[in-house]
N, C-alpha and C positions, 0 to 999 in steps of 0.2 A: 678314409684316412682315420685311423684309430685315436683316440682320445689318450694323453696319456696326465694323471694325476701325479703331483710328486710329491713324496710321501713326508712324515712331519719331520723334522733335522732335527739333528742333536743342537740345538742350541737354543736361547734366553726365549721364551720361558719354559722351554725342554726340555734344557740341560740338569744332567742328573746332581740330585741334591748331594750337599757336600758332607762328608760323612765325618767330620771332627768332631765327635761325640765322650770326649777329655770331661766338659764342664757334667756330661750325662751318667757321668761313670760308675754313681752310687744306686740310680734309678732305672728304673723301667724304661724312660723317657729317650736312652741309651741306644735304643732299638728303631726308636720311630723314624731317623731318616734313612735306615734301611729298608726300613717297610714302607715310607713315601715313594723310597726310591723305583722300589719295587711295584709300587699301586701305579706311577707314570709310568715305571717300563712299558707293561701289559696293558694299559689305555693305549703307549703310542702305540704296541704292536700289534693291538687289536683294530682300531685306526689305521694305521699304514696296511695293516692286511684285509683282514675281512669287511670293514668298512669302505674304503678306496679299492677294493678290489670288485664290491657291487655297484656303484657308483660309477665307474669305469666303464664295467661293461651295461651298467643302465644308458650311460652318455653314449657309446657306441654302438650299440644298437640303437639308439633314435639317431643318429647321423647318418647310418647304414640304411634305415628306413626313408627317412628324409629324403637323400641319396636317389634312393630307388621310385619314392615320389616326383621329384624332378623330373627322373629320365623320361619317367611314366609322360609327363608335361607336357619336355621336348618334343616326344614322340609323335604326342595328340597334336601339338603347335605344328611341325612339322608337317606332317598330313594335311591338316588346315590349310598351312600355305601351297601345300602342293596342290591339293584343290583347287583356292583360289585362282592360282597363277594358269591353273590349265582353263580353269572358266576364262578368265581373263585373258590368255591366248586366242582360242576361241574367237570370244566377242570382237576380238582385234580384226582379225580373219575374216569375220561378215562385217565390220564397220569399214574394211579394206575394199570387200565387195561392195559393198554402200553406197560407199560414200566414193572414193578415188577419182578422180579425173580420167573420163575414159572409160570407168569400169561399165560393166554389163546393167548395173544396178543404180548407176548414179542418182540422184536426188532429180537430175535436171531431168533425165532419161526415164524416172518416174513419172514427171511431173506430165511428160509429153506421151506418155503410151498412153497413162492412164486418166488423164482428166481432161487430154485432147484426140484420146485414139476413138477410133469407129466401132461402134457399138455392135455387138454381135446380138442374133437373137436371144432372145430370155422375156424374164418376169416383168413383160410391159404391159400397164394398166392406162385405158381411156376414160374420157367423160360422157356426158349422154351425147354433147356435141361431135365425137368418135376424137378427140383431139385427144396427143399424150398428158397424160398426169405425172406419172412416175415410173422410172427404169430401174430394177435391180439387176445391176449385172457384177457378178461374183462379189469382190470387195468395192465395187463404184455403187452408190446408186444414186441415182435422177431424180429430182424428189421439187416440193413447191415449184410446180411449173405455173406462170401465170402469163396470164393471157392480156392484151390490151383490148380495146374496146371495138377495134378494127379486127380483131382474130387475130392478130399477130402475136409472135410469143414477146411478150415484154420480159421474164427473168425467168432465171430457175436456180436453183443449187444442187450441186455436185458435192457426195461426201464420198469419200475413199476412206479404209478404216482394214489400217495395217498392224496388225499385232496387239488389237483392242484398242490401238488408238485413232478415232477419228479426227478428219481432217476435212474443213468444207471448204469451197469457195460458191461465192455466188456473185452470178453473172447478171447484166443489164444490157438491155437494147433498145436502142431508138435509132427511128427513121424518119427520114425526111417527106418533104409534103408532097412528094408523088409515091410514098410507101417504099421506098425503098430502104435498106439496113442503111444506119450511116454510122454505126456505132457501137462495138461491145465492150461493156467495162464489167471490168471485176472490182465489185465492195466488197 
């Protein structure tokens, strides 16, 4: 939208001198408010023209520029959020998968494949007594296994480690006085 200046008016303190120059009549003096008149004309109309006419278009071209900066803005904002929103989609869509009641992926459905599912073969490590130590199997592994003083496993921990984030439990057992399990707790 262009800038528009408006230019100097004819009036107070614009208004052209009064030229009753009666008392000036014998003198030279006679002349001067024709020539004042004359020295404001040509200020306003140098003023109202050449002056306010670069001014003008100095002010509208920075509005025009301005303007064009924005859009520039918009533009970038806009993408931005369109990014966003589609990352943000997304992440909806696998925390749908996730998380949902029922889903394939549930947190409970996790919890039960993999920190109570059956161990396939892999990177199992014994002691001299040939007893396990530790189990890596893909994201689980089997790790501080200990033993009681009877050979039985007294504890071990389980880390699982999704997305760089690990997650342990660990488990305890005790048995009663003919050796049997009477008990596993998770601390």
């Amino acid at each position: 939208m262009p800038l528009t200046l408006d230019p100097i008016p004819n009036a107070s303190p614009f208004a052209p001198f009064a030229t009753d120059v009666a008392i000036f009549a014998n003198t030279k003096a006679r002349e001067a408010p024709a020539r004042l008149t004359a020295i404001a004309q040509a200020l306003k109309a140098h003023v109202n023209g050449a002056w306010l006419g670069v001014a003008t278009a100095f002010l509208n071209t920075t509005v025009v520029a301005l303007n064009a900066a924005l859009a520039a803005i918009q533009t970038f904002v806009n993408g931005l959020e369109t990014q966003i929103n589609d990352r943000l989609a997304e992440f909806e869509t696998n925390l749908g998968a996730y998380l949902d009641v029922g889903a394939g992926y549930a947190v409970g459905a996790i919890n039960n494949a993999l920190f109570t599912g059956a161990l396939a073969s892999g990177a199992v490590t014994y002691d001299a007594d040939g007893r396990l130590t530790e189990i890596d199997q893909g994201p689980r592994r089997i790790h501080a296994i200990v033993y009681n003083a009877d050979g039985f496993l007294a504890s071990y921990a389980e880390t699982l480690t999704l997305s760089d984030l690990p997650t342990t439990r660990v488990y305890s057992f005790t048995y009663d006085a003919s050796g049997n399990l009477a008990s596993i707790t998770e601390t």
